[in-house]
N, CA, C and O atoms as CSV, one atom per row, in Angstrom:
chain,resi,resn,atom,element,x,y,z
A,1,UNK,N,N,26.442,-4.615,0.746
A,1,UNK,CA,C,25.736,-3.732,1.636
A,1,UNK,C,C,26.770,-2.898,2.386
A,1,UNK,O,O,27.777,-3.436,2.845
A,2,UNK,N,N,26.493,-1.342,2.541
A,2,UNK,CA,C,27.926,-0.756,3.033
A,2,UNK,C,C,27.302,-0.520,4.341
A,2,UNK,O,O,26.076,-0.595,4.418
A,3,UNK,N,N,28.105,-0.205,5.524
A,3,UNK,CA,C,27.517,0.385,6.818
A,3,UNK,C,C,28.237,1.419,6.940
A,3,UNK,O,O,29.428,1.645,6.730
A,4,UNK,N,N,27.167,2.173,7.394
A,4,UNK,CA,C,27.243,4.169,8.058
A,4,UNK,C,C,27.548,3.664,9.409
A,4,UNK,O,O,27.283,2.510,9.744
A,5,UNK,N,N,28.293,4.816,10.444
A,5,UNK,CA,C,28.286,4.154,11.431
A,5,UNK,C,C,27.804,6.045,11.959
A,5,UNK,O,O,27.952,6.955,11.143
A,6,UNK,N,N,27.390,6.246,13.038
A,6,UNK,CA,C,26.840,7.941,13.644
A,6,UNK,C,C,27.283,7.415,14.971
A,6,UNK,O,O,27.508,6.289,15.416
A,7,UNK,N,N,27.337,8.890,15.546
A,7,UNK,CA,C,28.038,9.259,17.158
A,7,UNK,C,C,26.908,8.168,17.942
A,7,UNK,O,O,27.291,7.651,18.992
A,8,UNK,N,N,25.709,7.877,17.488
A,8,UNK,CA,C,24.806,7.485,18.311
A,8,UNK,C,C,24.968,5.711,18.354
A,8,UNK,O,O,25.655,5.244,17.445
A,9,UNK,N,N,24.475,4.895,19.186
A,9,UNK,CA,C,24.719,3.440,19.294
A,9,UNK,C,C,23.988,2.784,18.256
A,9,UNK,O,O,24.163,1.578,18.081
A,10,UNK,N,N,22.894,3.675,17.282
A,10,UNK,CA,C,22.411,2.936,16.378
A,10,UNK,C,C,23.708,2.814,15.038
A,10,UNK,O,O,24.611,3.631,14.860
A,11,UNK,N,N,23.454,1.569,14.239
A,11,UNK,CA,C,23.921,1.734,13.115
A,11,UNK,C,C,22.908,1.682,12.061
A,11,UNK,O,O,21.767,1.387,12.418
A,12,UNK,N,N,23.116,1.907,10.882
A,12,UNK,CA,C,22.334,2.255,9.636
A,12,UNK,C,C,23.292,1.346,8.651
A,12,UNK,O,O,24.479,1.065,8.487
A,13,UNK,N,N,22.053,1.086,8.132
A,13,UNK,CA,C,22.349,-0.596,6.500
A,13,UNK,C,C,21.620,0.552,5.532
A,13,UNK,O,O,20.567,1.188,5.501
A,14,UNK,N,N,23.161,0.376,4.567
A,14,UNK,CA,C,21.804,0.367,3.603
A,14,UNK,C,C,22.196,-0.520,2.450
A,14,UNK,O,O,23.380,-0.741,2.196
A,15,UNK,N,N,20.923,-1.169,1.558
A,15,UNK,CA,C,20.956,-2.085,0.897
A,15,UNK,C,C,20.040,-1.585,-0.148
A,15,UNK,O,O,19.263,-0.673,0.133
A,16,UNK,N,N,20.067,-2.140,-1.409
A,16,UNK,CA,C,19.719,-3.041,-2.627
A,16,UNK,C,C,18.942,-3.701,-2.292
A,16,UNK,O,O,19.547,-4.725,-1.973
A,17,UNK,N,N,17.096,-3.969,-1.985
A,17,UNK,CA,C,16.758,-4.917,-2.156
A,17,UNK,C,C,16.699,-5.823,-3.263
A,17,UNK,O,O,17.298,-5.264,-4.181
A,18,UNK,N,N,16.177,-7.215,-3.731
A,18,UNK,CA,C,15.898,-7.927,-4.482
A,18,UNK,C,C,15.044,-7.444,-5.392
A,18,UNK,O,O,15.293,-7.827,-6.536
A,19,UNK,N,N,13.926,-6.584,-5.249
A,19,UNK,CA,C,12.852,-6.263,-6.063
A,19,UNK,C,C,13.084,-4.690,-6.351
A,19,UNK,O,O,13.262,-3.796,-5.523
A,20,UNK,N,N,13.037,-4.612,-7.625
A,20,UNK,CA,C,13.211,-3.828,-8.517
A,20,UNK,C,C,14.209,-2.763,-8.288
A,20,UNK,O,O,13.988,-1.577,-8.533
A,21,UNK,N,N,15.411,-3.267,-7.769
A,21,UNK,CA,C,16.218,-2.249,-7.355
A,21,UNK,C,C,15.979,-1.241,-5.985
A,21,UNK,O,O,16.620,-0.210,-5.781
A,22,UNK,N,N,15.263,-1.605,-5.394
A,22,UNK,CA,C,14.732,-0.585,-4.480
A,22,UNK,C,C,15.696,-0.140,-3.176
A,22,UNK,O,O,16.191,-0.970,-2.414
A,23,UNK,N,N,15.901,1.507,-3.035
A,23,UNK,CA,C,16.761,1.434,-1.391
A,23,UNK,C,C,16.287,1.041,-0.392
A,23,UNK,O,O,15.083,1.288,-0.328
A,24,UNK,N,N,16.758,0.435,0.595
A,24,UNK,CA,C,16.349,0.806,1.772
A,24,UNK,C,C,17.516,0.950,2.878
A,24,UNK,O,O,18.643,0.456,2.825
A,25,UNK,N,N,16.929,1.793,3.945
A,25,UNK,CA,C,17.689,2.125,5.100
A,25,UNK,C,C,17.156,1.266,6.255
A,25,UNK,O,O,15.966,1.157,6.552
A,26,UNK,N,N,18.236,0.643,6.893
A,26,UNK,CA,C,18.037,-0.332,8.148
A,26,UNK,C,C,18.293,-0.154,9.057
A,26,UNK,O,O,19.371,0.439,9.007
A,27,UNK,N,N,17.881,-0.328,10.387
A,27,UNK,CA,C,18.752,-0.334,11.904
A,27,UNK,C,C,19.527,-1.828,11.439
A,27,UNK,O,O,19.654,-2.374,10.344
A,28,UNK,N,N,19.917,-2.151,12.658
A,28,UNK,CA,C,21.021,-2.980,12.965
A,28,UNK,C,C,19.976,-4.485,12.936
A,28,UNK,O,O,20.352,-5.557,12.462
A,29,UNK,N,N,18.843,-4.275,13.458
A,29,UNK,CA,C,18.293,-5.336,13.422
A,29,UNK,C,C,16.984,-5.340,12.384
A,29,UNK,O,O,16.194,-4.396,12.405
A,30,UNK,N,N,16.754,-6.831,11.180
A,30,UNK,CA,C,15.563,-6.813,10.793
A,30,UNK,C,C,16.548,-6.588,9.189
A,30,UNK,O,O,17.766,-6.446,9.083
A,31,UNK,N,N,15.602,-6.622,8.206
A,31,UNK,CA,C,16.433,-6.461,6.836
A,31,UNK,C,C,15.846,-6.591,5.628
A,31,UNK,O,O,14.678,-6.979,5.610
A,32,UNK,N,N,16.468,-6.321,4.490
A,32,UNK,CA,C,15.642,-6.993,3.260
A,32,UNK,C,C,15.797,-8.158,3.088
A,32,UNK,O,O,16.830,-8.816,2.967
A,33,UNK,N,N,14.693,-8.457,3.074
A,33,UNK,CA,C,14.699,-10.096,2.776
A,33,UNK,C,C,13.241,-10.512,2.120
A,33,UNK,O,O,12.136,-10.045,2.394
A,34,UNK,N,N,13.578,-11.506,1.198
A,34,UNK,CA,C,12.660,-12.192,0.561
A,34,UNK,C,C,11.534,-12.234,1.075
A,34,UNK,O,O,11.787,-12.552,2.237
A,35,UNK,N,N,9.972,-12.077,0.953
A,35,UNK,CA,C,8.974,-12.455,1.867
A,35,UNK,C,C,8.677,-11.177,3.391
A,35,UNK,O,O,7.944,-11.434,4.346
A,36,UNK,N,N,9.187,-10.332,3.273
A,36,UNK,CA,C,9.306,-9.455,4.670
A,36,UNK,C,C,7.841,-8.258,3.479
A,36,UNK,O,O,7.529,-8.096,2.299
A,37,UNK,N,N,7.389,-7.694,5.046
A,37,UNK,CA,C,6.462,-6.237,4.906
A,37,UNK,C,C,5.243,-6.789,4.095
A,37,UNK,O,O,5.149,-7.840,3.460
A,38,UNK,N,N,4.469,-5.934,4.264
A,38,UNK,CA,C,3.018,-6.050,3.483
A,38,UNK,C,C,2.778,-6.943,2.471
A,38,UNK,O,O,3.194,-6.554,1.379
A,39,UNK,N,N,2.122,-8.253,2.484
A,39,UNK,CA,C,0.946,-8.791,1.478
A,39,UNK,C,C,0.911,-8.135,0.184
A,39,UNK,O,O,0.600,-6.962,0.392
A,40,UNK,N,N,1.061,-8.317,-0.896
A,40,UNK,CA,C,0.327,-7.296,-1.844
A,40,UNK,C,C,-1.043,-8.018,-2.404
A,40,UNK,O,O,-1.257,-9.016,-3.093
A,41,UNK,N,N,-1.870,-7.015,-1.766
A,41,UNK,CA,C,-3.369,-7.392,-2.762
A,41,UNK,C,C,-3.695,-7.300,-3.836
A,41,UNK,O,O,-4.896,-7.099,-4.012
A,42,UNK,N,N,-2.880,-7.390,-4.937
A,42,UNK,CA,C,-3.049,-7.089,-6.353
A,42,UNK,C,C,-2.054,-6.308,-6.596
A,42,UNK,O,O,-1.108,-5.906,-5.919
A,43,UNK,N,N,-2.392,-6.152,-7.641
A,43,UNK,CA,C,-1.478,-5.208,-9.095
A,43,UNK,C,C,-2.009,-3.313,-8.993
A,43,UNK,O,O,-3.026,-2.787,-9.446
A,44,UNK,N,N,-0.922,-2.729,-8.272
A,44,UNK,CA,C,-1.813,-1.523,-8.557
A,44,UNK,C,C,-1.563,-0.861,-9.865
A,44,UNK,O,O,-0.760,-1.328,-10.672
A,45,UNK,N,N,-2.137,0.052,-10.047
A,45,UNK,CA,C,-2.355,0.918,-11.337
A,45,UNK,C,C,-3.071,2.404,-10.689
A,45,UNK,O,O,-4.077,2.461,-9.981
A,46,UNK,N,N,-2.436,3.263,-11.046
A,46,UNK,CA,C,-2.646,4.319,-10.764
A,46,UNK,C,C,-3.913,5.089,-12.167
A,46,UNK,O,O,-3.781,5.193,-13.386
A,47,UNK,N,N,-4.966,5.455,-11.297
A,47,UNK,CA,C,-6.150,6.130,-11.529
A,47,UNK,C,C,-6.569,7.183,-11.387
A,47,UNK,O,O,-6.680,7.513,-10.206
A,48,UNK,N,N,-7.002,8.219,-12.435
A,48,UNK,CA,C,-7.688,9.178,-12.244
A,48,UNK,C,C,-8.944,9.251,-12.314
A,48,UNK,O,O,-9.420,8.676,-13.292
A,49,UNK,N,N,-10.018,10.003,-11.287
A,49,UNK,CA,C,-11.641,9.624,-11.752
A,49,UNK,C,C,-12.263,11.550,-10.997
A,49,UNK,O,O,-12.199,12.281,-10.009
A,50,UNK,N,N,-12.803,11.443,-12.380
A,50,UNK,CA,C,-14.029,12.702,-11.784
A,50,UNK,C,C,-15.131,12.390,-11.409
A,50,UNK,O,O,-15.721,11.537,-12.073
A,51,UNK,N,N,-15.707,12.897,-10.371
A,51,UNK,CA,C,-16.843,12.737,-10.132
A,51,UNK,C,C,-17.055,14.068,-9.420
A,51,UNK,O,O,-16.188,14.877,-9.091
A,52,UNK,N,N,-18.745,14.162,-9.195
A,52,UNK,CA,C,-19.304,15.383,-8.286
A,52,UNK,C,C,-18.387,15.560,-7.192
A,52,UNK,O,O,-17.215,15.240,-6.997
A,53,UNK,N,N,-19.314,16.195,-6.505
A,53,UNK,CA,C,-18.159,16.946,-5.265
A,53,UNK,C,C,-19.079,16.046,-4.566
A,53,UNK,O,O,-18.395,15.266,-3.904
A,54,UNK,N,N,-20.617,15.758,-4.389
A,54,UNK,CA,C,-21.671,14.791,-3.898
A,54,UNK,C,C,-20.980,13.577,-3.525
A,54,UNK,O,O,-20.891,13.015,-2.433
A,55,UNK,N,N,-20.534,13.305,-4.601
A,55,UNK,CA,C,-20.296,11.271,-4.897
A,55,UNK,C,C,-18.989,11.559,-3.696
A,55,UNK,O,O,-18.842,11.054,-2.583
A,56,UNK,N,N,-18.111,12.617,-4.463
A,56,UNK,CA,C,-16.772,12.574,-3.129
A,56,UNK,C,C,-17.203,12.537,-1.837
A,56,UNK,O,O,-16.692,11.618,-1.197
A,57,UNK,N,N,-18.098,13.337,-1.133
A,57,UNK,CA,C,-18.517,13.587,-0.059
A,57,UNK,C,C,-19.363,12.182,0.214
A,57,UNK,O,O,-19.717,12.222,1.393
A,58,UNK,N,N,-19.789,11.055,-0.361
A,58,UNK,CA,C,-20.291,10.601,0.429
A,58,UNK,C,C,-19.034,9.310,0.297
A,58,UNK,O,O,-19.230,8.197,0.786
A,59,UNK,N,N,-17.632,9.707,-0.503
A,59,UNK,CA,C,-17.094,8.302,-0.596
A,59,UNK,C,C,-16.115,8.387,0.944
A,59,UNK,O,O,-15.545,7.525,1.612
A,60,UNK,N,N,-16.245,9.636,1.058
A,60,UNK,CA,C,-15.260,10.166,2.435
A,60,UNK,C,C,-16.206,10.083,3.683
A,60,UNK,O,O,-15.846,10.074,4.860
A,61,UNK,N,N,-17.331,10.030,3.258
A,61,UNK,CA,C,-18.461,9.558,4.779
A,61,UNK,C,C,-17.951,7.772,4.682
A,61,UNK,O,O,-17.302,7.365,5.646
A,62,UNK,N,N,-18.165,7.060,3.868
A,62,UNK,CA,C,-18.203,5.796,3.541
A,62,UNK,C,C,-16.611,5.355,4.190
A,62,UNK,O,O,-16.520,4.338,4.876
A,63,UNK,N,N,-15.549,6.107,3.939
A,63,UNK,CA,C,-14.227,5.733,4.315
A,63,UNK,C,C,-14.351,5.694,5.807
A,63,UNK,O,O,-14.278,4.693,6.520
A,64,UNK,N,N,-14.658,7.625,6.374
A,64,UNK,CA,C,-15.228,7.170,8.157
A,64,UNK,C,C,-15.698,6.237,8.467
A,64,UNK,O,O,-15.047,5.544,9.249
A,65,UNK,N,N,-17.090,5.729,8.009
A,65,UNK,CA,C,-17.570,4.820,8.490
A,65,UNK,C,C,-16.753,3.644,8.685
A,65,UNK,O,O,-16.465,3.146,9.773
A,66,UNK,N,N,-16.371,3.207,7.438
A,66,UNK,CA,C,-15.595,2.139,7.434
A,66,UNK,C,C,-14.041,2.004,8.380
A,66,UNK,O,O,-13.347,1.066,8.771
A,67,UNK,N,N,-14.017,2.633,8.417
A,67,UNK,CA,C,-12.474,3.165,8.994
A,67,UNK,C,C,-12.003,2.526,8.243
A,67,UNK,O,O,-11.667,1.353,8.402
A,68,UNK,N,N,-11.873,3.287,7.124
A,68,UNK,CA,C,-11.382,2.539,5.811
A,68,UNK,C,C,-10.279,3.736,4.468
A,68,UNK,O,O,-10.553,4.932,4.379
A,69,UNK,N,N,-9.518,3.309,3.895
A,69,UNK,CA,C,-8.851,4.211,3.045
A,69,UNK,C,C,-9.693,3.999,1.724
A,69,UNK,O,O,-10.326,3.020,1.329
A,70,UNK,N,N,-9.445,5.487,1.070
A,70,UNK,CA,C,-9.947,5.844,-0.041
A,70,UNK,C,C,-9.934,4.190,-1.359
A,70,UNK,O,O,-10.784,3.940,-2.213
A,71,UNK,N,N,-9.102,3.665,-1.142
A,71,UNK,CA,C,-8.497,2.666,-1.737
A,71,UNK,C,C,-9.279,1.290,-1.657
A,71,UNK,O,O,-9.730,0.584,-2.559
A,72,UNK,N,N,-9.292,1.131,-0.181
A,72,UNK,CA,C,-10.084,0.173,0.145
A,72,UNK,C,C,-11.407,0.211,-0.007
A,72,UNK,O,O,-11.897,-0.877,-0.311
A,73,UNK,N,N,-12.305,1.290,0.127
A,73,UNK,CA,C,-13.453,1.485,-0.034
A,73,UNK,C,C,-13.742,1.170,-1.612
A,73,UNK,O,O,-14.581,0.385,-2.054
A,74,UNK,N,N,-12.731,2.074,-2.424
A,74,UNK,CA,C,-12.931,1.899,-3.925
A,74,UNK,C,C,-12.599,0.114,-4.238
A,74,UNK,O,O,-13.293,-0.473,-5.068
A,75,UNK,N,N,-11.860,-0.373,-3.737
A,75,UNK,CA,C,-11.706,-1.847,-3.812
A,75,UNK,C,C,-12.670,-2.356,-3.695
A,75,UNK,O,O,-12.885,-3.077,-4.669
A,76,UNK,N,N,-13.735,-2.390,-2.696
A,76,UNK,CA,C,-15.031,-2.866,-1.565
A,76,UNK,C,C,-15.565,-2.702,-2.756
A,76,UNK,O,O,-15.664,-3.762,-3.374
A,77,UNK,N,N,-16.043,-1.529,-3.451
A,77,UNK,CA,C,-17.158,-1.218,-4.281
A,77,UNK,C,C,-17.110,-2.342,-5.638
A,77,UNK,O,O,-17.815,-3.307,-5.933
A,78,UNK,N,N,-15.821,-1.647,-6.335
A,78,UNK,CA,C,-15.315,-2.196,-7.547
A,78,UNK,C,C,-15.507,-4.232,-7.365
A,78,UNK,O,O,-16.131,-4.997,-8.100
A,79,UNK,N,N,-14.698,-4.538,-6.120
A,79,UNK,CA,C,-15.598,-5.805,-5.973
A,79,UNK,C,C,-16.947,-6.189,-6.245
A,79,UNK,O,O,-17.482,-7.013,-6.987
A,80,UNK,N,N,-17.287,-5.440,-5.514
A,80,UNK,CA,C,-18.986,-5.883,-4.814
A,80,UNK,C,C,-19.362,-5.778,-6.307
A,80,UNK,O,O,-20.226,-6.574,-6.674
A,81,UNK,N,N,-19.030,-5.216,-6.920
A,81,UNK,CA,C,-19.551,-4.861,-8.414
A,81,UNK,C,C,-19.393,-5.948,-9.323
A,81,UNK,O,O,-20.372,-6.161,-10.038
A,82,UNK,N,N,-18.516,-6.603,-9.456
A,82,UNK,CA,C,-17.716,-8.045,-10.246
A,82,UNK,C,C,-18.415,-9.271,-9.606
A,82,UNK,O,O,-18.938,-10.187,-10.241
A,83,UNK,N,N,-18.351,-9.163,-8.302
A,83,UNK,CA,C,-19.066,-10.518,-7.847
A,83,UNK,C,C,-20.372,-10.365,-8.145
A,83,UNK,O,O,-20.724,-11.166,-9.011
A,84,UNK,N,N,-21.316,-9.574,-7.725
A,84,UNK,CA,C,-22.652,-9.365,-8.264
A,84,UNK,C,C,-22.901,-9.712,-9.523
A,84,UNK,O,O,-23.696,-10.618,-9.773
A,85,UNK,N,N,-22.162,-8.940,-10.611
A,85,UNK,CA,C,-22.271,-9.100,-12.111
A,85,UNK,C,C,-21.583,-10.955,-12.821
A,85,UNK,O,O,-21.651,-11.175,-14.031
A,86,UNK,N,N,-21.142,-11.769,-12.083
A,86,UNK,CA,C,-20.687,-12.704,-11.984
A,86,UNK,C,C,-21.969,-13.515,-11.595
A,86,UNK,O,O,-22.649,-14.085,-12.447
A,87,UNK,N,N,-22.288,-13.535,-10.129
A,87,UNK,CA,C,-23.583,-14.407,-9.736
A,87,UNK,C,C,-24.998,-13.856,-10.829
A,87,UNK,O,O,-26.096,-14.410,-10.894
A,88,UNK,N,N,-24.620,-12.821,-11.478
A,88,UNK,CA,C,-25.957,-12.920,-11.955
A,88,UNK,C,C,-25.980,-13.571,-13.945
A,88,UNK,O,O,-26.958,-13.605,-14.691
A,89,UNK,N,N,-24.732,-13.929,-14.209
A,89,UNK,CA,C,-24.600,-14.170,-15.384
A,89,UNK,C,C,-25.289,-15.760,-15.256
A,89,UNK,O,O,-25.388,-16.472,-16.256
């Protein structure tokens, strides 16, 4: 890991994490490390989908409501969809 050092009292890391090669830039305190930042809820995969301009407009009412991201809402659905089709087999 090399250190930058700037006129200012912060210093800057930067490192190599463990997973997949990835950069990152650090203050002085806190780091890459095994187990640190966001949960992952699954496997993403990147998607394209057409739909009306209708269906959009009400998936972006549905996100407000929810105070929810495009992502999560589509998660919510795509669930609700599997468990349903599951309890009813």
């Amino acid at each position: 890991m090399s250190e930058v050092k700037s006129d200012a009292k912060d210093k800057v890391k930067v490192g190599v994490s463990t997973k997949d090669g990835q950069l990152g830039f650090l203050f002085t305190r806190g780091g890459l490390r095994e187990g640190a930042g966001r949960k992952s809820t699954g496997v993403t995969k990147k998607v394209s989908l057409t739909l009306s301009e209708d269906i959009w407009q009400e998936i972006e009412q549905a996100c407000e409501a929810q105070n929810a991201s495009r992502s999560q809402v589509f998660r919510n659905i795509i669930e609700a969809y599997f468990v349903k089709e599951t309890k009813e087999s």
